[in-house]
Backbone as CSV, one residue per row, in Angstrom:
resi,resn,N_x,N_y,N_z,CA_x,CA_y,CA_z,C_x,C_y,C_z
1,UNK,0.838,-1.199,0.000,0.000,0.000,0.000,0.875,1.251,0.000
2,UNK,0.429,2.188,-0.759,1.087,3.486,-0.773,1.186,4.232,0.304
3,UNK,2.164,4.813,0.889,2.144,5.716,2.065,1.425,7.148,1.518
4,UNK,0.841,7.771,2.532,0.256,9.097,2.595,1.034,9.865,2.169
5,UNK,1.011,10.772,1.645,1.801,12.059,1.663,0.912,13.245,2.171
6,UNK,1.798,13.765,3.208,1.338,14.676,3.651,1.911,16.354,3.769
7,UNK,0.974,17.173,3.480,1.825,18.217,2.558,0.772,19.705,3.710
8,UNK,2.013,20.333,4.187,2.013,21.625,4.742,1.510,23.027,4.327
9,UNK,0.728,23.890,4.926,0.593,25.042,4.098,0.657,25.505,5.790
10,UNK,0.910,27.257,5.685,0.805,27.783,6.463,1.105,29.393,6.465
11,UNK,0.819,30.432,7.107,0.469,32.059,6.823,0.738,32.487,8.761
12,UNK,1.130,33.756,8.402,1.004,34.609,9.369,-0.181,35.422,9.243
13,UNK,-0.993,35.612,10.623,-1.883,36.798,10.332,-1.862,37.800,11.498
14,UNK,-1.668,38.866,11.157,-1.774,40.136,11.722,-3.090,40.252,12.799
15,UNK,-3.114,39.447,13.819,-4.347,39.500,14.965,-3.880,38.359,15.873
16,UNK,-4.782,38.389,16.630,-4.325,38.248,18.160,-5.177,36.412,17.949
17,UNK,-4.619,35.499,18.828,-4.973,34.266,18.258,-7.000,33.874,18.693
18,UNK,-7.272,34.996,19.845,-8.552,34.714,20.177,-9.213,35.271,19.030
19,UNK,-9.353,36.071,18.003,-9.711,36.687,16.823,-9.712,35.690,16.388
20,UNK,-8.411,34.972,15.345,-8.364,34.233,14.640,-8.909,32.729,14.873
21,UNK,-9.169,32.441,15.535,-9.984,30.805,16.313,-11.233,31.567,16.112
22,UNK,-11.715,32.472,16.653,-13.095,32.577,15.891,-13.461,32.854,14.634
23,UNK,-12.486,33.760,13.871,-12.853,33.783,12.542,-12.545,32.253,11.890
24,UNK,-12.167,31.345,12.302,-11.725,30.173,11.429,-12.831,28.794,11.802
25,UNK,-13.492,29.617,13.045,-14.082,28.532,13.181,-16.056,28.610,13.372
26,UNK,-15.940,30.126,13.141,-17.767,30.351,13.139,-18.243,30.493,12.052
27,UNK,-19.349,29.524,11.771,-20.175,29.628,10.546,-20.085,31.030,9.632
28,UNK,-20.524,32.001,10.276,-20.452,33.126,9.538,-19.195,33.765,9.324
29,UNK,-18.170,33.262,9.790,-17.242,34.035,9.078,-16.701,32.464,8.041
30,UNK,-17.202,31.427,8.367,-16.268,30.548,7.298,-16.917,31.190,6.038
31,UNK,-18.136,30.716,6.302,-18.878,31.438,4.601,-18.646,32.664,4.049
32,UNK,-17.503,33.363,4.628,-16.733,34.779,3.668,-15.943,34.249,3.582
33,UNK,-15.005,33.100,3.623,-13.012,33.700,3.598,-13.129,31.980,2.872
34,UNK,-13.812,30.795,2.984,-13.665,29.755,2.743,-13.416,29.520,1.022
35,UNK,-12.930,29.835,0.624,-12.532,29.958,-1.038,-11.245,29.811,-1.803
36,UNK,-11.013,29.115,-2.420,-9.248,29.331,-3.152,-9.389,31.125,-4.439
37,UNK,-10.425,31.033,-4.352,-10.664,31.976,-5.579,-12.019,32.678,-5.667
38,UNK,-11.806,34.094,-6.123,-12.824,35.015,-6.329,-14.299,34.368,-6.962
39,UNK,-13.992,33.521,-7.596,-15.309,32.910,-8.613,-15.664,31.871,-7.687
40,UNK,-15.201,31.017,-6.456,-15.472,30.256,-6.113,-16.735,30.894,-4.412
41,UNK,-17.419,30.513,-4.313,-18.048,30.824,-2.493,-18.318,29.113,-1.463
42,UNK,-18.429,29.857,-0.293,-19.228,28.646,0.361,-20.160,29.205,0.996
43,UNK,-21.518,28.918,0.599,-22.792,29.243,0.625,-23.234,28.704,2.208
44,UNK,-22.722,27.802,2.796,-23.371,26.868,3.670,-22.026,26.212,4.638
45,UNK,-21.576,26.778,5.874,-20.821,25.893,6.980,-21.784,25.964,7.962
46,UNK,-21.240,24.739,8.548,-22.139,23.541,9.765,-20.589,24.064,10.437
47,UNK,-20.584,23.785,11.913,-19.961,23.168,12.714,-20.367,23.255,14.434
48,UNK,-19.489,21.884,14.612,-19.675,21.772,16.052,-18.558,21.296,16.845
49,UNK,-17.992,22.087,17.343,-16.653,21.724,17.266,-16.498,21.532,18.839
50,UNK,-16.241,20.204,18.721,-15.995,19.414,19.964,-15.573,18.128,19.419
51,UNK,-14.799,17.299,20.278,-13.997,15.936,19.763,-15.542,14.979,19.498
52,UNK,-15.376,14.493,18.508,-16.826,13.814,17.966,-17.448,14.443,17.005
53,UNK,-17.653,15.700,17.140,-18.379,16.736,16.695,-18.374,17.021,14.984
54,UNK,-18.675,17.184,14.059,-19.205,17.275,13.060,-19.006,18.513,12.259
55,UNK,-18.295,18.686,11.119,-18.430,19.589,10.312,-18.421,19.795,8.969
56,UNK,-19.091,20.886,8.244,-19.828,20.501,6.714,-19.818,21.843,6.172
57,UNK,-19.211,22.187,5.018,-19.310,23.032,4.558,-19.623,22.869,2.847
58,UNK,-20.230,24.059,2.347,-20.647,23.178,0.739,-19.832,24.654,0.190
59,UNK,-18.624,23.837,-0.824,-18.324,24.848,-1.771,-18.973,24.470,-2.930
60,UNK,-18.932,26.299,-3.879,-19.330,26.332,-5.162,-18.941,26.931,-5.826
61,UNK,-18.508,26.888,-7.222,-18.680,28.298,-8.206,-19.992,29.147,-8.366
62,UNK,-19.762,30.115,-8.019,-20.745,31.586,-7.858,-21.684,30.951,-9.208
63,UNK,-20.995,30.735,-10.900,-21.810,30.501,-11.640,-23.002,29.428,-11.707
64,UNK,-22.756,28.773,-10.666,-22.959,27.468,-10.137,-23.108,26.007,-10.762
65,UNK,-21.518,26.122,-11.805,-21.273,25.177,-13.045,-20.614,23.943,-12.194
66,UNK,-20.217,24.293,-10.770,-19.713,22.911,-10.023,-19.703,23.000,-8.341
67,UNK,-19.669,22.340,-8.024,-19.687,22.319,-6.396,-19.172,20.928,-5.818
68,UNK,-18.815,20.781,-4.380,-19.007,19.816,-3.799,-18.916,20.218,-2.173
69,UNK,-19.271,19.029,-1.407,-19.460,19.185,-0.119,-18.307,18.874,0.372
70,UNK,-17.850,19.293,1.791,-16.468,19.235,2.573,-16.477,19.117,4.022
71,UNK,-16.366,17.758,4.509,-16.861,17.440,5.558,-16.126,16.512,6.404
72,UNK,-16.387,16.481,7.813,-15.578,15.387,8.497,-15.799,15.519,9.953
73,UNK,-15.123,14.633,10.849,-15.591,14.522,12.287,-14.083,15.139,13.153
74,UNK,-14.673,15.693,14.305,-13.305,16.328,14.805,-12.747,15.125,15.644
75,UNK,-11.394,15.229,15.866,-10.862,14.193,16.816,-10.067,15.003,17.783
76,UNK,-9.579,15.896,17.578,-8.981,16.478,19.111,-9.193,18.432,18.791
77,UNK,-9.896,18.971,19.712,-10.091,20.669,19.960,-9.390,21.203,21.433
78,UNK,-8.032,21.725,20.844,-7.872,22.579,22.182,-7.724,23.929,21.708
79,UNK,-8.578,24.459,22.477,-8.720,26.179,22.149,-8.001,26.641,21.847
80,UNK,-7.559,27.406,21.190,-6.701,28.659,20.658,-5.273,27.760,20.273
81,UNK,-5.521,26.456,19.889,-4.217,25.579,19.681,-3.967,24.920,19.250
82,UNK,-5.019,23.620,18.757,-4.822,22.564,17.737,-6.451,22.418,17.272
83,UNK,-6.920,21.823,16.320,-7.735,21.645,15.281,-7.575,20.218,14.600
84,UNK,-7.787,18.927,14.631,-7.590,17.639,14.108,-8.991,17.001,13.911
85,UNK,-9.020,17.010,12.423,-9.994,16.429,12.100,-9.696,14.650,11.021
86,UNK,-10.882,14.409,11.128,-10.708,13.149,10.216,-11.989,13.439,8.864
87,UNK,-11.483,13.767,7.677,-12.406,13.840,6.937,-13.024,12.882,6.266
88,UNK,-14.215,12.642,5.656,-15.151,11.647,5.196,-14.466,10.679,4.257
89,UNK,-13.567,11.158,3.610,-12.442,9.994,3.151,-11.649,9.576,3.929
90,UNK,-11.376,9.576,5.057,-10.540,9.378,6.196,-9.109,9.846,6.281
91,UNK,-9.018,11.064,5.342,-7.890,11.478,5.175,-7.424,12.624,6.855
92,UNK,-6.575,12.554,7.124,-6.458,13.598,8.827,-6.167,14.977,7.962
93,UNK,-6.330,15.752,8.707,-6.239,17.382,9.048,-5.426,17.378,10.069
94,UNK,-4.722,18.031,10.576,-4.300,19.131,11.622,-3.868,19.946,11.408
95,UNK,-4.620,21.680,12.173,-4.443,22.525,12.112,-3.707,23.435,13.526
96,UNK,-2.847,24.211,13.214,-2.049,24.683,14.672,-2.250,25.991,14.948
97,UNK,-2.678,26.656,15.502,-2.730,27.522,16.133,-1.526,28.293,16.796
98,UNK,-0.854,29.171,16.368,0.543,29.737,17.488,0.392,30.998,17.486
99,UNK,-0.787,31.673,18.976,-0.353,32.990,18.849,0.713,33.342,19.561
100,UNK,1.033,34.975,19.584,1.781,35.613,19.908,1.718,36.868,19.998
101,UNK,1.242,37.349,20.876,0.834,39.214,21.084,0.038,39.314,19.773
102,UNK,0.075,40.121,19.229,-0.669,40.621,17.978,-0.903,39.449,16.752
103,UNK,0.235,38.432,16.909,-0.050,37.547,15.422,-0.074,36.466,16.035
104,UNK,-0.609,35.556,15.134,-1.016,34.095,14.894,-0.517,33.255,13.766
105,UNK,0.427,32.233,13.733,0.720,31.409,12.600,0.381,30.865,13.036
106,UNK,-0.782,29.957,11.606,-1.432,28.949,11.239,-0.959,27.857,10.621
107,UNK,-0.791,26.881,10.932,-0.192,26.000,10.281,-1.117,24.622,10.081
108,UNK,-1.179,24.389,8.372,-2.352,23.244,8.717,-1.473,22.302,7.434
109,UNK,-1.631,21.200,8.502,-1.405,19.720,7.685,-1.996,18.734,7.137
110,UNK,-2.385,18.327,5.986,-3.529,17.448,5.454,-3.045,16.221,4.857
111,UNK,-3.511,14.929,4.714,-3.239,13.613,4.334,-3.430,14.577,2.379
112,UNK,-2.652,14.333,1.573,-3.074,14.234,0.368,-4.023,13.549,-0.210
113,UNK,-4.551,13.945,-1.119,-5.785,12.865,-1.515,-4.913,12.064,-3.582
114,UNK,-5.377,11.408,-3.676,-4.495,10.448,-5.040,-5.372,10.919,-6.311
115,UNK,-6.416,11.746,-6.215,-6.726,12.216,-7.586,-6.335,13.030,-8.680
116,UNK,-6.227,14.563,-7.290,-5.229,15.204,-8.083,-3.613,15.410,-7.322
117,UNK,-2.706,16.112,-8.568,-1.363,15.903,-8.101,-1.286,16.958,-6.734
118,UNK,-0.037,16.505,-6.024,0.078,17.161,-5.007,0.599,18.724,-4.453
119,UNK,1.298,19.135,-6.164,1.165,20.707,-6.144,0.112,21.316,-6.241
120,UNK,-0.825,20.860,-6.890,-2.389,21.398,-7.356,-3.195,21.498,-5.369
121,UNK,-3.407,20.474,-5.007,-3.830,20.491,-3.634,-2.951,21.265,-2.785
122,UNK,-1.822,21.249,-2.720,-0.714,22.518,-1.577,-1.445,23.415,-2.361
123,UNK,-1.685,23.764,-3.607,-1.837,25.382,-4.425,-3.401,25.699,-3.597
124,UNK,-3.922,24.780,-4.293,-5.246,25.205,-3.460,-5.629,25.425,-1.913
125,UNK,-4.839,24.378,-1.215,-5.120,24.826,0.551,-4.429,26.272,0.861
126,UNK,-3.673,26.511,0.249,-2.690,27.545,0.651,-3.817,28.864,0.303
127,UNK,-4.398,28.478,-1.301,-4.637,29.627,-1.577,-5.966,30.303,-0.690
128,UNK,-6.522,29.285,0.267,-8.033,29.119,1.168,-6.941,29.597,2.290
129,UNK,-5.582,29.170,2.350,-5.499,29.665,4.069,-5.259,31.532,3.449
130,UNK,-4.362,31.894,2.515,-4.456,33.140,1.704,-5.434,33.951,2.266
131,UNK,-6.501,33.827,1.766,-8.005,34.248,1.572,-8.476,34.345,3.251
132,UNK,-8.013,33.152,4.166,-8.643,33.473,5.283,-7.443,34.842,6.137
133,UNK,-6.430,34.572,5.531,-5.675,35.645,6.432,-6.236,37.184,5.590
134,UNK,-6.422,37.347,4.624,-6.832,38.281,4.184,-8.281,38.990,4.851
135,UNK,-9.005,38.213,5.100,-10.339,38.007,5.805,-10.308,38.517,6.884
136,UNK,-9.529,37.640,7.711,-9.138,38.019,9.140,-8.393,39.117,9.600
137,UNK,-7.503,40.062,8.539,-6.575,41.172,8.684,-7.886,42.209,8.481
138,UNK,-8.613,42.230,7.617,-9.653,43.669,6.900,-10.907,43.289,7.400
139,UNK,-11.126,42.676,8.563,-12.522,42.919,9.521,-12.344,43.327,10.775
């Protein structure tokens, strides 16, 4: 069997880490910043974030020529610090949390998935963590 590859993205953002844990993790702000791209939205995040707990978000193109759903169960939440999920393909997440007075690096790690290549997926998570630091700096 093939080993995982697992591939890093990560951003500094200009705010304090109690800011950023809520913008990353409340419905209403996922559905502004959740996007690799201007043409793309997410119309619809679920979450419940507690170990067990459940989360669902539906991306789309604005034109609404494609979409799919993005979902999975949490396995470990410590506040303002780690983020580990298991998504519906059973691929892991972990996301890190490191504030520091005014800023926060984010650092999130994902199982690759074998469909598409693995620059295309780093391009795209990166370009969603992008978008959320942008989000999180101009509100």
């Amino acid at each position: 069997m093939e080993s995982v590859k697992q591939v890093t993205v990560e951003t500094t953002v200009q705010a304090p880490v109690e800011k950023v844990w809520k913008y990353w993790t409340e419905p209403t702000h996922i559905t502004k910043w959740n996007s690799a791209s201007d043409d793309w939205h997410t119309p619809i995040a679920e979450n419940d974030l507690r170990p067990g707990g459940k989360f669902h978000s539906r991306m789309e193109a604005k034109d609404g020529s494609f979409g799919f759903d993005f979902g999975g169960v949490y396995d470990e939440v410590k506040v303002h610090e780690v983020i580990a999920y298991t998504l519906g393909d059973g691929r892991k997440v972990t996301i890190t949390f490191k504030g520091q007075e005014k800023e926060t690096q984010v650092i999130e790690t994902f199982d690759a998935e074998t469909t598409n290549p693995v620059e295309m997926q780093q391009q795209g998570w990166q370009a969603i963590l992008d978008n959320f630091k942008k989000y999180a700096e101009q509100s």
